[in-house]
C-alpha positions in Angstrom: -79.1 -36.5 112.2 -77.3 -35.8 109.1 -73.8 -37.2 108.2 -72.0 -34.3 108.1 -73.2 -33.4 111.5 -72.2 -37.2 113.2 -69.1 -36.8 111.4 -68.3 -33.7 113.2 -69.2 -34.5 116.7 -66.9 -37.3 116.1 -64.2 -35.6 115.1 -64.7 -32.9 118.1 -64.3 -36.2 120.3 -61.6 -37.6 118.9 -59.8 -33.9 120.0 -61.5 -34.3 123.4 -59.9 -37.6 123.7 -56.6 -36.3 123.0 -56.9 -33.3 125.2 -58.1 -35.5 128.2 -55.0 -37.9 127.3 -53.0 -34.9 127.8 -54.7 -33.7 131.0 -56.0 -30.8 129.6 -59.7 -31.3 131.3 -60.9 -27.8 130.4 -60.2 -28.2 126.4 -61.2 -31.5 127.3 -64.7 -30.1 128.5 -64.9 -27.2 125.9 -64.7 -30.0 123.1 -66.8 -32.3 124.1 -69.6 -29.6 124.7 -69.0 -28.3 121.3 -69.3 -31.8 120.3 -72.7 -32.4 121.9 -73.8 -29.1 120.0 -73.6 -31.4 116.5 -75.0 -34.6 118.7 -77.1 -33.3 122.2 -78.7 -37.3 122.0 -74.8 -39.1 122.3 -75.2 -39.5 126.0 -71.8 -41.2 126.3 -70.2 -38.1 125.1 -72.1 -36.1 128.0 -70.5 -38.3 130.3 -67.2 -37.7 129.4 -67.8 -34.1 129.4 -69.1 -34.2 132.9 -66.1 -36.4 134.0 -63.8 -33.8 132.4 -65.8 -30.9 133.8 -65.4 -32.7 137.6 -61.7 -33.0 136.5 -61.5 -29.3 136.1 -63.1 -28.4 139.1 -66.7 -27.1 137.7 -68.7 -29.3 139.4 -71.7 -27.4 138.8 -71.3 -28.4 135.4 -70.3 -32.1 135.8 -73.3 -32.7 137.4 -75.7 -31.0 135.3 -74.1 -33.0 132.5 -73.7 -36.7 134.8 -77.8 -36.2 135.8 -79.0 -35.4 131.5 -77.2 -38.7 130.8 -78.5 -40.6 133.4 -81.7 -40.3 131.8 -80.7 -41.5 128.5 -78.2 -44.6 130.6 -80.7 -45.3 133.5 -79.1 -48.7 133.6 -75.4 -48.0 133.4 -73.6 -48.7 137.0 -70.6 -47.2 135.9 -72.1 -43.9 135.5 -74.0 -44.4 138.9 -70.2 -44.5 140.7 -69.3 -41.4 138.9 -71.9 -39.7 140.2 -71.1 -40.8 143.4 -67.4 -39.7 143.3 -69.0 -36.0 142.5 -71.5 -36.0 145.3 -68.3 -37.3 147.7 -66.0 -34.6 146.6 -68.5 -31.9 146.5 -69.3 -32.7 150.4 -72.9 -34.6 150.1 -72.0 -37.7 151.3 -76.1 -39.1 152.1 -76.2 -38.5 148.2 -72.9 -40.2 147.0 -74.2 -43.2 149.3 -77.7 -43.3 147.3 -75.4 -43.5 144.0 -73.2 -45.9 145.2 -76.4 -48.3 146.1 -77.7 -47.4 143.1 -74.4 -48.8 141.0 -74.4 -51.7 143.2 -77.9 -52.4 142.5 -76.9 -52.4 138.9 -73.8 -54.7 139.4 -74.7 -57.0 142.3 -70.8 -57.3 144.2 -68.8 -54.8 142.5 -65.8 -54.3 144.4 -65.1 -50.4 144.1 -68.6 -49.7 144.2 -69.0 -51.7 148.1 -65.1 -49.8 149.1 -66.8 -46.4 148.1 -70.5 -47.0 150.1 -68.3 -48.3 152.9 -66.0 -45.7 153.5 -68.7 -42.9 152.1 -71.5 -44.4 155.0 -68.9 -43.5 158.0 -68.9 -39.9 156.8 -72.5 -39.5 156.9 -73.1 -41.4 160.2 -70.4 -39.4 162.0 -72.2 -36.0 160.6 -70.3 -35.4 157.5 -73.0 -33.0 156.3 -72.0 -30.5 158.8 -69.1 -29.6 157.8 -68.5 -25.6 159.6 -65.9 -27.2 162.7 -64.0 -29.5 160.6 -60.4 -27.9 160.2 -59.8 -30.0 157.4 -63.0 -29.9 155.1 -62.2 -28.0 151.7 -64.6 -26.8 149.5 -63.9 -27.9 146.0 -66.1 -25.3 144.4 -63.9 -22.5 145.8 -60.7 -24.1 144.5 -58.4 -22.6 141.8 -58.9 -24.5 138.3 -55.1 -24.7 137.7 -53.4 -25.5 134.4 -55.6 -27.6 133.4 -58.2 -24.6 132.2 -55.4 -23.4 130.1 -55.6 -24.2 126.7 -52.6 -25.8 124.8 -51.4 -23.5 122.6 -51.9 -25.8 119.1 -55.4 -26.2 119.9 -58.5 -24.9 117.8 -61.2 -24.2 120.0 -64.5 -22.0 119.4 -66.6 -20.9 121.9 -69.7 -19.6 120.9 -71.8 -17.8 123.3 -74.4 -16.6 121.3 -76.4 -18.5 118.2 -80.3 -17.5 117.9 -82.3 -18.2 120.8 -83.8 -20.9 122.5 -84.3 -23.7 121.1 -87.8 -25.2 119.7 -89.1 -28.2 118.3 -90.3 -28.2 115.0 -91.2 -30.2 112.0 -87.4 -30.2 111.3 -85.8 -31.3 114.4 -85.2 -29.1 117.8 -82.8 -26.5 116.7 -81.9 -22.5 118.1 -84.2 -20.1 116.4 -83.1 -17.0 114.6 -85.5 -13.9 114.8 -84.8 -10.6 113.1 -81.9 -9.0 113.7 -79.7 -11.3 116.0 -76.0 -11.9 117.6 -73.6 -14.6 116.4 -71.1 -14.0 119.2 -67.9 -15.8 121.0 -64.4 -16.0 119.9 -61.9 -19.3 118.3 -58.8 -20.1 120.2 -56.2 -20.6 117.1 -52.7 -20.3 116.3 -51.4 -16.5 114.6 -52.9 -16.0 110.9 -56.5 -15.5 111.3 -58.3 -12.1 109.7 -61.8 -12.6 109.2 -64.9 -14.3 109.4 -67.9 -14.7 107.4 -71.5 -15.8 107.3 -72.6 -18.5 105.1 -76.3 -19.3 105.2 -77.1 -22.1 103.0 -73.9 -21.6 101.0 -74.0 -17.8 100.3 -72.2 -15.8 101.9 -74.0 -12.6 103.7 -71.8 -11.1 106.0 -67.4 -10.3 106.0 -66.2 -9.0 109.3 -62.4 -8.9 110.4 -61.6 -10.1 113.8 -60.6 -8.7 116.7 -57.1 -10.5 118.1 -55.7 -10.9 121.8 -53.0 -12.3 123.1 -53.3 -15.5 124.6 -51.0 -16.9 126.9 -47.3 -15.5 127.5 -45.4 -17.8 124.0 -47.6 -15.6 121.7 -48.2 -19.4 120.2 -51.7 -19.1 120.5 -54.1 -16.3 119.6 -58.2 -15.5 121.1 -60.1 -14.4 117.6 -63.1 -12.8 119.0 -66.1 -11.8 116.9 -69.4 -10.7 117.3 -71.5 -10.2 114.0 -74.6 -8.6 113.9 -77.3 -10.0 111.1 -80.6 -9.0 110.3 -82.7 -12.7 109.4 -86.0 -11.0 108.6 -85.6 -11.1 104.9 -85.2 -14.6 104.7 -88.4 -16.8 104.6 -89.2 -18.8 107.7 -87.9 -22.2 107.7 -84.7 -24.1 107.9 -81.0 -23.3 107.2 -77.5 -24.2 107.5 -75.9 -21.4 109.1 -71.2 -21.7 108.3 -68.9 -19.7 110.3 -65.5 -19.7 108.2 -62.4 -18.3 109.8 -60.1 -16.8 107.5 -56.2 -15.8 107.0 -54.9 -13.5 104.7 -55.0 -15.2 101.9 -58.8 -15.7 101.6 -58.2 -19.5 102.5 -60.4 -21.0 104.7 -58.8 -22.2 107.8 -61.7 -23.6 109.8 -65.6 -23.7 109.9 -68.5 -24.3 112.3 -72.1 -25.3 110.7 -74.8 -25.9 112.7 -78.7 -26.0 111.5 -81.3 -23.1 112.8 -84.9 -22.2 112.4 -85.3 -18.7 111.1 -89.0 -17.6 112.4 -90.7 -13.9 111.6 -89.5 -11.0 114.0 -90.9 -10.4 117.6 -94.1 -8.1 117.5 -92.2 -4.5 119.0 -94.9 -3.8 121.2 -94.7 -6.9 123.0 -91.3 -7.0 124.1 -90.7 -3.3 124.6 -88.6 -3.7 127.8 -86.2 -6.0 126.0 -82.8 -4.3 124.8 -82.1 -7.5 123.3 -85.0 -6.8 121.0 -84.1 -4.6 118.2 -86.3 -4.2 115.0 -85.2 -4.3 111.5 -83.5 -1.6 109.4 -84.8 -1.7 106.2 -82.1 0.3 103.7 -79.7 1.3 106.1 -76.3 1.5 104.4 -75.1 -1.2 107.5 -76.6 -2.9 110.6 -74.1 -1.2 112.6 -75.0 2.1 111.9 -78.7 1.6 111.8 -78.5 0.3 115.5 -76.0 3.1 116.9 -77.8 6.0 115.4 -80.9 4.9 117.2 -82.1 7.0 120.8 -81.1 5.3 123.9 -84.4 4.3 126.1 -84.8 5.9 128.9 -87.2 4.3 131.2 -88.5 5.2 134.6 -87.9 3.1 137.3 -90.8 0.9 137.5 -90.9 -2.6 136.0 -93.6 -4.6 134.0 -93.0 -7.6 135.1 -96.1 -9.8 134.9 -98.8 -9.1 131.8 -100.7 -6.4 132.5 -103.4 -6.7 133.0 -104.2 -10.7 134.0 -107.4 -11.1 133.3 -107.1 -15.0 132.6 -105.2 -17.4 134.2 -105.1 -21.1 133.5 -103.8 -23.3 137.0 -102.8 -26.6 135.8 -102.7 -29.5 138.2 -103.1 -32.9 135.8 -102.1 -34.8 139.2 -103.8 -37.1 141.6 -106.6 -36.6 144.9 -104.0 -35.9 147.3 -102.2 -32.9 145.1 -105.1 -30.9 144.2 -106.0 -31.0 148.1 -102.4 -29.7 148.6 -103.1 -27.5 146.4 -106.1 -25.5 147.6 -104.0 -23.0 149.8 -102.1 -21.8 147.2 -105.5 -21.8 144.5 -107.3 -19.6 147.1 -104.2 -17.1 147.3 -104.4 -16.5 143.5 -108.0 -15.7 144.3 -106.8 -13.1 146.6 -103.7 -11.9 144.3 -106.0 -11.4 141.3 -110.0 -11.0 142.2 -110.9 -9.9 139.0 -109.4 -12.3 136.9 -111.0 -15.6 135.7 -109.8 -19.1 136.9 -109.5 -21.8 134.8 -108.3 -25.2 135.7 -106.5 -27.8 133.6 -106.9 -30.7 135.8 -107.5 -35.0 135.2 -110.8 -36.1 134.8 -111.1 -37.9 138.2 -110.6 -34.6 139.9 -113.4 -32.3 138.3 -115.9 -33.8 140.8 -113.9 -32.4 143.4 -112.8 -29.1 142.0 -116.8 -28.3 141.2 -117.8 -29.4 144.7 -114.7 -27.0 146.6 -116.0 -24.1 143.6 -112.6 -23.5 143.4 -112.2 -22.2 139.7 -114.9 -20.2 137.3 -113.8 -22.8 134.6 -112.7 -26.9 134.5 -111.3 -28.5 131.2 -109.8 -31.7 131.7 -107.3 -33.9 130.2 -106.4 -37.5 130.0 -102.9 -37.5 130.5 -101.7 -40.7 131.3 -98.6 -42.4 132.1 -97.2 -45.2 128.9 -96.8 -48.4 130.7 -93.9 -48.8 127.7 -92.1 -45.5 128.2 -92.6 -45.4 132.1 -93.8 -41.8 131.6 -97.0 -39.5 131.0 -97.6 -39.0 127.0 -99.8 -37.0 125.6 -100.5 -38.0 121.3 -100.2 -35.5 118.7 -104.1 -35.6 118.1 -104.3 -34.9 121.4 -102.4 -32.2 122.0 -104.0 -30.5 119.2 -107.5 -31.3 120.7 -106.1 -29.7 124.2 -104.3 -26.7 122.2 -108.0 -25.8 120.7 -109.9 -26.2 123.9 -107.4 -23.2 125.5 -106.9 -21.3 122.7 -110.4 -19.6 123.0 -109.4 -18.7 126.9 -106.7 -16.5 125.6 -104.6 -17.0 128.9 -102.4 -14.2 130.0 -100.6 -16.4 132.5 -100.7 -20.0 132.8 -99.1 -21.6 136.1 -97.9 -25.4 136.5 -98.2 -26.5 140.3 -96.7 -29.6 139.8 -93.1 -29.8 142.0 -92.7 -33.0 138.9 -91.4 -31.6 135.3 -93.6 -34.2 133.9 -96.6 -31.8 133.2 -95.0 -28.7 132.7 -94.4 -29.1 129.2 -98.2 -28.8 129.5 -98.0 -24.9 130.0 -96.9 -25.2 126.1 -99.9 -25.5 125.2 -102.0 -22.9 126.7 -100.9 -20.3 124.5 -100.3 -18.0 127.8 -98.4 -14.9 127.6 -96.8 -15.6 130.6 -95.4 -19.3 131.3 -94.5 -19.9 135.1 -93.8 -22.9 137.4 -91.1 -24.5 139.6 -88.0 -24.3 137.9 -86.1 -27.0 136.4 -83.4 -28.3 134.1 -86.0 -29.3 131.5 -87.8 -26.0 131.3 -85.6 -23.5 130.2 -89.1 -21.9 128.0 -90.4 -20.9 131.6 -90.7 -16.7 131.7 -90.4 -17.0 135.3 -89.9 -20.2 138.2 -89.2 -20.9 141.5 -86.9 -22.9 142.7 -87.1 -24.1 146.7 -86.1 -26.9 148.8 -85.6 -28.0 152.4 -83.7 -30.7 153.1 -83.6 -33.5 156.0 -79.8 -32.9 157.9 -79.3 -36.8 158.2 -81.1 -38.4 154.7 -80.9 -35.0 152.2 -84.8 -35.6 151.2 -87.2 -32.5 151.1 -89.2 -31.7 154.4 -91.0 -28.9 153.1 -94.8 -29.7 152.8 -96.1 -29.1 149.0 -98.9 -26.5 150.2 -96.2 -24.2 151.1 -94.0 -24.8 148.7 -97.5 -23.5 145.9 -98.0 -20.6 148.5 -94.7 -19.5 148.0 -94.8 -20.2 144.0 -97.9 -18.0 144.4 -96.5 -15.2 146.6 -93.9 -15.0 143.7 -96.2 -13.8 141.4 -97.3 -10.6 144.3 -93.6 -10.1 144.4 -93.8 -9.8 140.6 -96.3 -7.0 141.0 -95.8 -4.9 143.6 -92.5 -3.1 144.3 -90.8 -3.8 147.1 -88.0 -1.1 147.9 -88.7 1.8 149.8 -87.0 5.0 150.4 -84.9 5.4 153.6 -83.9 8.9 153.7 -81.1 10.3 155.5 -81.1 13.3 157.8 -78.1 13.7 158.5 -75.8 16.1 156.4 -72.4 15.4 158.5 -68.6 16.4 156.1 -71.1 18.4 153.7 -69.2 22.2 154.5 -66.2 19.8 154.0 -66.9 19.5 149.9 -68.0 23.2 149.4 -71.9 22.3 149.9 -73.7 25.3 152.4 -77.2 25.3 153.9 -79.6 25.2 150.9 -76.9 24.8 147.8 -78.3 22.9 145.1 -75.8 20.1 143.8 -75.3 17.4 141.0 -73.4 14.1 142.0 -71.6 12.5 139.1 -70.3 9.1 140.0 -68.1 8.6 137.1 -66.0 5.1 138.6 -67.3 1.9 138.5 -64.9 -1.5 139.4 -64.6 -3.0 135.7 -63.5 -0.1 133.5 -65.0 -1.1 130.4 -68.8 -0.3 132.3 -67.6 3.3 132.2 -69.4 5.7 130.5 -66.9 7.7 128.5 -68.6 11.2 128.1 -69.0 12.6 131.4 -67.2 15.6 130.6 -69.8 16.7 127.5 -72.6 16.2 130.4 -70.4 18.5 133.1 -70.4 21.3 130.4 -73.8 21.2 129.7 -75.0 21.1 133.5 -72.4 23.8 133.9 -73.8 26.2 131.2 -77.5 25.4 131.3 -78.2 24.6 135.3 -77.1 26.8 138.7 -76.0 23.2 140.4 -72.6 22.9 142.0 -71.6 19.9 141.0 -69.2 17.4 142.8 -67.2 14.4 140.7 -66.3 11.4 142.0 -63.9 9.5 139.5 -60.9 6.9 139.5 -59.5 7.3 136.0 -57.6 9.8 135.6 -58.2 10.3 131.9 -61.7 10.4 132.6 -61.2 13.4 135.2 -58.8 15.3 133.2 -61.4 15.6 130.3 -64.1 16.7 133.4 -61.8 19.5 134.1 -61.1 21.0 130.9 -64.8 21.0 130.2 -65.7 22.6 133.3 -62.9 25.2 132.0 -61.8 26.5 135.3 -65.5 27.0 136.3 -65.5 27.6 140.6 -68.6 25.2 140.7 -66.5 22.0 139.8 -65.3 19.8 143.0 -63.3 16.9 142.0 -63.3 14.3 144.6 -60.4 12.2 144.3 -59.6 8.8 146.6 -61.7 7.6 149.6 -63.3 9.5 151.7 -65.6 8.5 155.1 -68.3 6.7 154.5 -70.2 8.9 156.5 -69.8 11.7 154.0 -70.4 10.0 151.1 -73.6 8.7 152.2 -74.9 12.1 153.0 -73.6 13.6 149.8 -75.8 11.1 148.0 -78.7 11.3 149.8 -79.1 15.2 150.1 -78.3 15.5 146.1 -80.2 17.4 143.6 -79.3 15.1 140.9 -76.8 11.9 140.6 -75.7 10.6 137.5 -73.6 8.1 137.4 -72.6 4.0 135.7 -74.4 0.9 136.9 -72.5 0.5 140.1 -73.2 0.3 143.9 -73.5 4.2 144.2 -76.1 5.0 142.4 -78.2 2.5 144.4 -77.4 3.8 147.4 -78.4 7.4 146.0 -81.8 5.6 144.8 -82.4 4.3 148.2 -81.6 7.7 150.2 -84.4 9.2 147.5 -82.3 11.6 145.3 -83.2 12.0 141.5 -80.8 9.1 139.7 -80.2 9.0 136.3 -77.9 5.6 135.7 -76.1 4.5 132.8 -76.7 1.1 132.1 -74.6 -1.0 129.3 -77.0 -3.8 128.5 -74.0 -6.7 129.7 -76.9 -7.6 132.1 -80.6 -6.6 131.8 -81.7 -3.5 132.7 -84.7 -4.5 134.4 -82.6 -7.0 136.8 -79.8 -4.3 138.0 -80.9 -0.5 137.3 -82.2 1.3 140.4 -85.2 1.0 141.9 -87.3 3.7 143.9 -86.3 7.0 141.6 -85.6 8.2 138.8 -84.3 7.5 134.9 -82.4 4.3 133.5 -80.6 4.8 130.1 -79.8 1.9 128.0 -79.4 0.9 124.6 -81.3 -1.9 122.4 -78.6 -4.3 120.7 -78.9 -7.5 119.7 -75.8 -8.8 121.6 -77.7 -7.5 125.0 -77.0 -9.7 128.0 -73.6 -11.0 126.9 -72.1 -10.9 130.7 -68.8 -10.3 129.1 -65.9 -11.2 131.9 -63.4 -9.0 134.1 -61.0 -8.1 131.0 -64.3 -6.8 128.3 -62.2 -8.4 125.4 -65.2 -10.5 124.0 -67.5 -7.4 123.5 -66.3 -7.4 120.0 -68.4 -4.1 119.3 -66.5 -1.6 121.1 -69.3 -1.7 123.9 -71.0 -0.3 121.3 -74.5 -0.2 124.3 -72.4 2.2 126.4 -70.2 4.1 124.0 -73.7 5.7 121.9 -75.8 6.6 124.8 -75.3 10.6 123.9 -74.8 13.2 126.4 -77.9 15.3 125.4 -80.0 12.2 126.2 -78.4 12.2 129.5 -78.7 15.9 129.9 -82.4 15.5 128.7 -83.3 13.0 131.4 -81.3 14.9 134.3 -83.4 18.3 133.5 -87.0 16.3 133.6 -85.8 14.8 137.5 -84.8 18.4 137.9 -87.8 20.0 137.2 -90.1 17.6 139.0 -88.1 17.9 141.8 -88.6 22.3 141.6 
């Protein structure tokens, strides 16, 4: 790791230090992980992030953090006992007794460690685990974070929420990987004085950008600097760089910096990742990224998915396990028989089970591989020379999913190899890579171990994949027309639905009333608004200018009306909320407005009709409650343009003629 880099994580823990001193664990945590961003290997400071994030109540976190260093401190009973103390708070208390064992197996008559098993053992005998008529059980996870989230107001912290994608290894190191155009997005924590930022990439700088300020906290002592900088990489050869983030006063001075080192790798081909809005190509000329991206059409898709590679014609099943997991195994092989009969089956299996596999006829294809477990390392390795050798015997197979049905992570990083389009397996910690995983237990009420046999655990792995395929919602139409005559809406009138609300306010499509005037001019539809803003429904009247075919629809009306009004619709349009689900379900033509916060693919409608969205490379940002990190001026929602709306409404209208 280079100097400057140890030097840095040091200093980040030095602030941690102070913060925890001061008890404030969630600048305690934030420092420490920003800290393990210079150094991910310094597993004693992942353990003093995970005690801070337990301190602050995110013990989600704290354990993901206490179980990553236990693999780098198998040996260290101290760190045994903390994990202990989260599995006791948390309410597991057959777990918090393993780690207490386990720390007293480490340090034969430690005190604390027998007080803790002791005490810890009467829970779980007297039921502990069932917790639902205990009066006094509390549920940590549920609790408020307190001040202790709060940062003190003289403190610098960043948070950076975006930097290139996931991480690879390379020749270099394992570092994020920058592709084309890409987000660098989050926001610095400082006190008042801050203007800009800029982009330094191997000590030019590339890119100016003022930021955005908020208050933070009620003494005005501390300010949230958020930024999010849009930057197209594919200029720059592939290799490595050092990528600075300098804030910025006035002045010109630099006030503070983050570096960290990326890969830059070519673009993404376009074709292949044509359901991404995250994906957005290069703009070669364009006077600025900005523009480039927000002149571009919105994508309107129809409602059905791609999510598998279509079509699978090859598919490579690894199981590099033992006798006894291959027979487990067979259930779930023969289902992917079933699943996909005109695809060819290959297995990457150990050499002592070929015999076996040939015998059962189980695949069209066998290639084997010694992977063996290092006496030394007390894990399976696999040498350079022979993972090229294995690389070359797949690469002529030209997989277009590979599947790992191993429950262990051991072999999963196997799947690497195959050179599959589609990468899929149990989920874990350590596979981040995976395109898709599944991630089941059942657990014993009395010892918390799994009692799920492993053949069903692979058939459901496998029925997974048929989920993947075929689409499961249905329409469930609705007969009844009840409060209709109510709104203005006779036997046989033709209407539009425009659900303009939605609970955060920031998801709200701001140009509802150019879309009323053009359904007004161009269509014979009555048309009935639902809306909460009042700025929002002003604008919707004067459009309509006085027209008799507008119905506003203010406040809450019966359910039972509101349902049949969506389900006997012409046409809805309306943001990504519950509504226009509902509307998809009842089978009316929806056209939804989807800002790419979360993936369109995961929360537009299913069943019917049009989702509009917008390709940006900040896509999937899951900004909060408040919207003040966008830092683009939800820039996805804001250009989807009325006449693409319009457009999209008229092609469900005329299929529906």
């Amino acid at each position: 790791m280079p100097v400057s880099q140890a030097k840095a994580a040091r200093k980040l823990a030095r602030r941690a230090e102070a913060a925890r001193d001061g008890r404030q664990f969630g600048v305690a945590a934030m420092l420490y992980e920003e800290a393990l961003g210079f150094n991910p290997d310094n597993a004693r400071i992942r353990v003093q992030c995970g005690h801070m994030l337990k301190e602050a109540g995110d013990l989600a976190g704290a354990e993901e953090q206490y179980i990553r260093a236990a693999q780098d401190l198998p040996g260290d009973a101290d760190l045994a006992l903390q994990i202990g103390h989260l599995h006791k708070v948390a309410g597991r208390p057959e777990q918090a007794a393993e780690s207490y064992r386990r720390a007293l197996e480490l340090s034969p008559g430690w005190r604390e460690a027998e007080r803790e098993l002791t005490a810890v053992s009467g829970v779980a005998k007297s039921g502990g685990t069932r917790q639902a008529g205990n009066a006094d059980w509390v549920v940590p996870e549920l609790l408020p974070r307190g001040e202790s989230q709060v940062a003190a107001a003289d403190r610098n912290i960043l948070r950076l929420f975006r930097l290139g994608g996931r991480r690879v290894h390379s020749r270099w190191g394992d570092f994020k990987v920058m592709r084309g155009i890409e987000a660098i997005r989050g926001y610095r924590l400082a006190p008042p004085g801050l203007t800009e930022i800029r982009l330094v990439i191997n000590g030019k700088t590339l890119r100016r950008e003022p930021l955005r300020a908020h208050r933070h906290g009620d003494d005005g002592a501390q300010v949230k600097y958020v930024f999010n900088l849009w930057h197209d990489f594919s200029d720059l050869p592939a290799g490595q760089y050092r990528i600075e983030l300098g804030f910025h006063d006035a002045s010109g001075r630099r006030v503070r910096r983050h570096q960290e080192t990326v890969l830059v790798a070519p673009p993404h081909d376009a074709a292949e990742f044509a359901q991404s809005d995250a994906f957005v190509e290069g703009a070669p000329g364009a006077a600025s990224i900005e523009e480039a991206v927000n002149a571009r059409p919105s994508m309107v898709r129809t409602v059905e998915r791609r999510l598998l590679p279509n079509p699978v014609r090859t598919i490579l099943v690894q199981r590099v396990d033992q006798l006894g997991d291959l027979v487990c195994s067979v259930p779930a092989i023969l289902r992917l028989r079933v699943l996909f009969p005109e695809a060819k089956l290959v297995a990457l299996l150990t050499p002592a089970n070929r015999a076996l596999a040939e015998n059962m006829r189980l695949f069209d294809e066998v290639v084997t591989v010694d992977f063996a477990e290092s006496v030394a390392e007390r894990r399976r390795v696999l040498s350079i020379e022979a993972q090229q050798e294995l690389r070359r015997a797949l690469a002529p197979f030209a997989f277009d999913l590979a599947i790992d049905l191993s429950q262990g992570d051991e072999s999963r990083p196997l799947l690497l190899l195959s050179g599959a389009r589609f990468l899929y397996g149990f989920k874990d910690r350590q596979s981040p890579w995976l395109d898709a995983g599944l991630d089941f237990n059942g657990h014993d009420p009395i010892n918390g171990l799994e009692v799920t046999p492993p053949s069903r655990k692979m058939l459901l792995l496998v029925e997974g994949l048929r989920l993947m395929m075929q689409d499961q919602a249905q329409e469930l139409p609705n007969p009844d027309r009840i409060g209709l005559s109510d709104y203005g809406i006779g036997e046989g009138d033709r209407y539009a639905v425009i659900h303009a609300g939605a609970r955060l306010a920031y998801t709200r499509w701001p140009h509802f009333d150019a879309l009323v005037r053009m359904l007004l001019a161009q269509t014979e539809l009555k048309i009935l608004i639902f809306s909460d803003d009042e700025a929002i429904t002003q604008g919707i009247v004067a459009a309509a200018a006085g027209s008799g075919r507008l119905r506003v629809i203010a406040g809450q009306i019966p359910f039972a009306h509101f349902d049949a009004l969506l389900s006997h619709c012409a046409l809805f349009v309306g943001n990504d909320s519950g509504p226009k689900h509902l509307a998809a379900l009842r089978g009316a033509p929806v056209v939804s407005l989807h800002m790419a916060r979360l993936n369109w693919s995961e929360w537009g409608q299913e069943i019917s009709g049009r989702i509009i969205s917008r390709r940006v490379p900040c896509a999937g940002c899951g900004i909060g409650l408040d919207g003040e990190d966008c830092g683009k001026d939800f820039a996805c929602l804001r250009h989807i343009r009325p006449e693409e709306v319009f457009a999209a409404a008229q092609d469900l209208l005329r299929a529906s003629d």
